[in-house]
C-alpha positions in Angstrom: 0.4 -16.4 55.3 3.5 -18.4 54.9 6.1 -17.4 51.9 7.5 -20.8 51.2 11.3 -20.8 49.8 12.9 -23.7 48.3 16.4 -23.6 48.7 18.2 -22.9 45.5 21.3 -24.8 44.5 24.9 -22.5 44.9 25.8 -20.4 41.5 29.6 -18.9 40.3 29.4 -15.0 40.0 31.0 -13.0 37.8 33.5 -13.2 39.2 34.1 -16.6 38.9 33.8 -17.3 42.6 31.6 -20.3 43.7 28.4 -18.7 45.9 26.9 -21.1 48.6 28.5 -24.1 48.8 29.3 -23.8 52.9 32.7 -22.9 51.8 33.2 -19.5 50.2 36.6 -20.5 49.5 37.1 -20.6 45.3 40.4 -19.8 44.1 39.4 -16.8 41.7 38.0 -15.1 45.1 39.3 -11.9 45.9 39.8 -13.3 49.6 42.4 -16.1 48.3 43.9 -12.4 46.2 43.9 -10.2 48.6 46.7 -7.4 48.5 47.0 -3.9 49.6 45.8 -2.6 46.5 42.2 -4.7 46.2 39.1 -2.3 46.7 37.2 -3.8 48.8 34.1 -2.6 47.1 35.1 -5.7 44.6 32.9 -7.9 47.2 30.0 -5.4 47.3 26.4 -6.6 45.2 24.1 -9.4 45.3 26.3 -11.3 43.1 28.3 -12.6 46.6 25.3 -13.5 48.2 23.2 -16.5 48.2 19.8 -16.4 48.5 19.4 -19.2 50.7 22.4 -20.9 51.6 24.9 -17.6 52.3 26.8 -17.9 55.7 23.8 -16.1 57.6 21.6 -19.2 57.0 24.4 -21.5 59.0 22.5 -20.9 62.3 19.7 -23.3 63.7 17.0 -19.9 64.0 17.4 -19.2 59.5 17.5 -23.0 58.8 14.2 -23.4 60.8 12.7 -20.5 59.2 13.8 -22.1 55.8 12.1 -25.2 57.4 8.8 -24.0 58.4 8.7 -21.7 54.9 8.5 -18.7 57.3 10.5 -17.1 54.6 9.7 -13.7 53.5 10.7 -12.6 49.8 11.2 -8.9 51.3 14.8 -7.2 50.3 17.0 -8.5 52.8 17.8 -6.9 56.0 21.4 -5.2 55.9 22.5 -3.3 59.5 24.5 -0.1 58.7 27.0 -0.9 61.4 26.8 -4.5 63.1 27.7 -7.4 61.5 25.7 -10.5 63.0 26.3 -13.0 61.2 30.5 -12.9 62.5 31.8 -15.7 63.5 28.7 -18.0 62.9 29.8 -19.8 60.0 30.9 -23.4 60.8 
């Protein structure tokens, strides 16, 4: 059984901070503030991920998945200590 999931149009957290528009790059983002006193926990929550269009889906295996609607609506996978989605955003 296929879980179909249409993609769902980017959103600004509370933050303020536009969430997937391919850029990540809003000038109320904590990134564009950074200082030695920001907790990084700031950027912790669902409210900085998309749920269809967050930097993970850049690469050609998620976008034919979103495709083919091979999509599950599980929680999303998280990996305690690898981050695999570095340096795959283009």
């Amino acid at each position: 059984m296929k879980d179909k999931k249409s993609k769902k149009e980017p959103f600004v957290n509370q933050s303020g901070v536009v969430i997937g528009d391919h850029f990540y790059d809003s000038p109320n983002s904590p990134l564009n503030n950074w200082n030695k006193d920001t907790d990084p926990a700031i950027m912790s929550g669902d409210q900085w991920v998309h749920p269809t269009n967050d930097i993970g889906w850049n690469t050609r295996e998620n976008q034919e998945l979103l495709k083919e609607g091979k999509l599950s609506n599980k929680e999303r996978f998280m990996h305690p200590t690898k981050d695999v989605s570095y340096r795959k955003d283009y």
